[in-house]
C-alpha positions in Angstrom: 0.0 0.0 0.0 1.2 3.2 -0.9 2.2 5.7 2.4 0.9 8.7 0.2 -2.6 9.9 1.0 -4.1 12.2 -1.0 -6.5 14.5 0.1 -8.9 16.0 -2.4 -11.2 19.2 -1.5 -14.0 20.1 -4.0 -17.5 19.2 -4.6 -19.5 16.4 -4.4 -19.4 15.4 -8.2 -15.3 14.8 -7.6 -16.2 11.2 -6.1 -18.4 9.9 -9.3 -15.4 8.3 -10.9 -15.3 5.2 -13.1 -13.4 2.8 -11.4 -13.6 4.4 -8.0 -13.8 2.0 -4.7 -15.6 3.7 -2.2 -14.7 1.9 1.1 -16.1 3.9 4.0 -17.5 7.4 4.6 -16.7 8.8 8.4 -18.3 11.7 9.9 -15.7 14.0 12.1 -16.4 15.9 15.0 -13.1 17.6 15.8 -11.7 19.8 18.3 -13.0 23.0 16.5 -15.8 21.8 14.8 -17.9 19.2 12.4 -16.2 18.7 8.8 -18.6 19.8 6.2 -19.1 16.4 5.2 -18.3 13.0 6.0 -14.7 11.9 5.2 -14.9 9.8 1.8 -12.3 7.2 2.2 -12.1 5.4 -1.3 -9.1 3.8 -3.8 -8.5 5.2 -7.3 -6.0 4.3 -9.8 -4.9 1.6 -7.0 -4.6 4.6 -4.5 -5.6 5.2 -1.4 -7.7 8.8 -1.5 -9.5 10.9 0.6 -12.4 13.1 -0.6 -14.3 16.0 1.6 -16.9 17.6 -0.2 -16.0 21.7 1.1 -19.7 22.8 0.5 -21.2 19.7 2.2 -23.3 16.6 0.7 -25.6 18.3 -0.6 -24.4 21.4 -1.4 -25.5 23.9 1.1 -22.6 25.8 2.8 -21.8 28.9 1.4 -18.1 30.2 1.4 -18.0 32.2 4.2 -19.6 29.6 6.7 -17.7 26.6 5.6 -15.3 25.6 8.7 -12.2 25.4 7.2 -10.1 24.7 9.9 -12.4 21.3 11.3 -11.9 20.4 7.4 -8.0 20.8 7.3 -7.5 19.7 10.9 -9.6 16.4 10.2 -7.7 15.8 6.8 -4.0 16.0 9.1 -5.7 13.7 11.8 -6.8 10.9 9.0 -3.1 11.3 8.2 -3.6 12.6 4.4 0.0 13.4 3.4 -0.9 16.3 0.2 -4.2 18.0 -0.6 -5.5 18.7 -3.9 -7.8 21.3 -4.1 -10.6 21.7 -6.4 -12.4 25.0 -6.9 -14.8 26.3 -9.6 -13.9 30.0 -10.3 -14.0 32.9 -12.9 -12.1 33.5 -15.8 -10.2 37.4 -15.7 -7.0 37.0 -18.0 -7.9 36.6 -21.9 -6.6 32.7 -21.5 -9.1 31.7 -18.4 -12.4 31.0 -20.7 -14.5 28.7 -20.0 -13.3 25.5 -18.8 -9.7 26.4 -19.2 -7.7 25.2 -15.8 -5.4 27.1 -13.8 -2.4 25.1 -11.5 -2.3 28.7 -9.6 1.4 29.5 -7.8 -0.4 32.7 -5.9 -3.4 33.8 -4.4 -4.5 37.6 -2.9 -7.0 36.8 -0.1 -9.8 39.2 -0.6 -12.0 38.0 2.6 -12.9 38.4 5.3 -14.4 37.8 9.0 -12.9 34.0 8.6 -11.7 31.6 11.1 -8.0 31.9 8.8 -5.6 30.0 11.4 -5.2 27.3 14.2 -2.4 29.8 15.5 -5.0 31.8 17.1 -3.4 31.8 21.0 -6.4 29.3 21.8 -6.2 26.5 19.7 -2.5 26.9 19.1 0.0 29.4 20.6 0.6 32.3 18.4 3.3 31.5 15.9 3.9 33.1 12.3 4.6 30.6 9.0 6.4 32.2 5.4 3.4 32.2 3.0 5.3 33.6 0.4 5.1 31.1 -1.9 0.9 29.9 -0.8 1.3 26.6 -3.2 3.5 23.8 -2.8 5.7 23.6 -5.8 6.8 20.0 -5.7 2.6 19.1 -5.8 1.8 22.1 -8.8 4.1 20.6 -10.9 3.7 17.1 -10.3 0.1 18.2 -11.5 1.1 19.8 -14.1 3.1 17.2 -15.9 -0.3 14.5 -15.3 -2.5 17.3 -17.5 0.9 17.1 -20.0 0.1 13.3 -19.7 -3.2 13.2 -20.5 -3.4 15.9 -23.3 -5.1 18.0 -20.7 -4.3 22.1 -21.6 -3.5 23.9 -18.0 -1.6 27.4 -17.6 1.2 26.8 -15.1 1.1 29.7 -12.6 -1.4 32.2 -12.0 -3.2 34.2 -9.4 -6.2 33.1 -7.4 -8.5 35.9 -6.2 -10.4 34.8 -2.6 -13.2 36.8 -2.6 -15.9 36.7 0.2 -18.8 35.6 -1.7 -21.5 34.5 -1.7 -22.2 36.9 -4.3 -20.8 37.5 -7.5 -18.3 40.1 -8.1 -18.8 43.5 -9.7 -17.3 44.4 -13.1 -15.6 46.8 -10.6 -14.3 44.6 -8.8 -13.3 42.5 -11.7 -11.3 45.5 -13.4 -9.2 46.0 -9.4 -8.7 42.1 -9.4 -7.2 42.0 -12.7 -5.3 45.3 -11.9 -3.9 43.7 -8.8 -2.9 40.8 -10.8 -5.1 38.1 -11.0 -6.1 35.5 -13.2 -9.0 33.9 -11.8 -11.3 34.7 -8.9 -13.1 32.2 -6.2 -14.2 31.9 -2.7 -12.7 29.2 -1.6 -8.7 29.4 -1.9 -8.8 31.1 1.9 -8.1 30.4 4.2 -7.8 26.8 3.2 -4.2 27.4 1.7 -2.5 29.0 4.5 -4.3 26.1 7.7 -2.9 23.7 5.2 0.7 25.2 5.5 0.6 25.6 9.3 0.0 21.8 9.5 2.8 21.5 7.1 0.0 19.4 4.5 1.8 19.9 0.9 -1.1 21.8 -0.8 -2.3 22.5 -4.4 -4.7 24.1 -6.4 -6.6 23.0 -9.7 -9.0 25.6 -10.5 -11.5 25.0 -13.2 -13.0 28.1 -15.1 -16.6 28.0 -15.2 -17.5 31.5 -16.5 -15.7 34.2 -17.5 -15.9 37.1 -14.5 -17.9 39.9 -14.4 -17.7 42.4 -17.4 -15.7 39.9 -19.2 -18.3 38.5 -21.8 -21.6 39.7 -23.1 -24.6 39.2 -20.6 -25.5 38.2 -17.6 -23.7 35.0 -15.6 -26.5 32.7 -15.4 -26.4 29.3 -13.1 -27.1 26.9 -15.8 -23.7 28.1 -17.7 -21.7 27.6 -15.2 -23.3 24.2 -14.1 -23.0 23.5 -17.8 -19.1 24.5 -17.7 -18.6 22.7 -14.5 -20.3 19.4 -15.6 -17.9 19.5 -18.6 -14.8 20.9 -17.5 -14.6 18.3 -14.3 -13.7 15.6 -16.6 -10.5 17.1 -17.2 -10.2 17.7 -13.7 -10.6 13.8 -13.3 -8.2 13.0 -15.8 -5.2 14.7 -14.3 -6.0 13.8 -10.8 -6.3 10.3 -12.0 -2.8 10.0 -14.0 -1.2 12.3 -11.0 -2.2 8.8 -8.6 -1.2 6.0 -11.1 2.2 8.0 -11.3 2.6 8.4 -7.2 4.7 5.9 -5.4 
């Protein structure tokens, strides 16, 4: 058996795999808190996995009330060894249409009022970590070279916006965002990046474009596009977390 145990964060449709062996779901209560779902323990490509769904099962948390730090902490107790991350976002540079994936190597955390670390002088003593580089760079590009595997078209590098959400953002907001620097924007990056890091969890992000972001294309952003996006563009999701385990000793 493999002593790698990948986590993977995202939403519920992740765990409808061909091929996947479902062998147990647990329900966590940890020291700060309920997971926001039970803890999927399944194998895949012959590899032992981990799935949490981050919105619950079904869908129902929003962004801002998802308890980050019970998810992370319960991942690190179950022993999980690198967390992939998963997160549906918008498209701001020119290449981040539809569907496109981004293996981001930065994120500008745009949110607030969230429980953002386990150093909080209650939980843990107060202690700083570098987060200058948020995403581990062994994982990105271990990730990157299974999309090169499978044929899969991902831009290396790039900057997540966290934004608070629930809402969608303003074409003003949009135009600061991509000022500031970013690629893509989402409400999920943060804090899961940085409670990762303080538990010393190797973390990465594939973040799947389902609509372009505000003020970016003609109309409104309507649900069913970006379910439409979603429900396509998590194949290709699939496929790279797939190859990455048949490739991971």
């Amino acid at each position: 058996m493999s002593s790698t145990l990948i986590g993977i964060i995202g939403g519920t449709g992740l765990t409808q795999y061909p091929g996947l062996k479902v062998l147990k779901e647990e329900k966590i209560e940890t020291e700060l808190g309920t997971t926001s779902a039970p803890l999927v323990y399944a194998e895949l490509a012959g590899k032992p996995v981990v799935f949490l769904a981050r919105h619950g099962h079904p869908h129902t948390l929003p962004p801002h009330k998802v308890n980050y730090r019970a998810n992370i902490l319960a991942l690190k107790q179950a022993g999980v060894t690198e967390i992939i991350a998963v997160n549906a976002v918008g498209g701001i540079s020119e290449e981040m249409g539809a569907q496109a994936i981004c293996v981001p190597d930065q994120i500008v955390d745009y949110t607030h009022g969230r429980e953002d670390t386990f150093f909080d002088g209650v939980f843990k003593p107060l202690d700083h970590i570098d987060f200058t580089y948020p995403y581990d760079a062994v994982l990105t590009e271990k990730l990157v070279n299974a999309a090169i595997r499978e044929n899969v078209v991902v831009q290396h590098g790039g900057v997540y916006a966290a934004t608070q959400g629930p809402r969608l953002e303003t074409k003003a907001e949009i135009i600061r965002l991509e000022k500031d620097g970013c690629d893509v924007v989402g409400m999920t990056g943060m804090p899961e990046a940085v409670l990762a890091r303080e538990l010393a969890i190797p973390y990465a992000c594939l973040a799947l474009v389902v609509n372009k972001a505000a003020g970016k294309s003609e109309g409104l952003i309507t649900m069913d596009d970006i379910h439409a996006a979603l429900e396509s563009g998590i194949q290709k999701v699939q496929m790279i977390i797939h190859n990455y385990l048949k490739n991971t000793d």
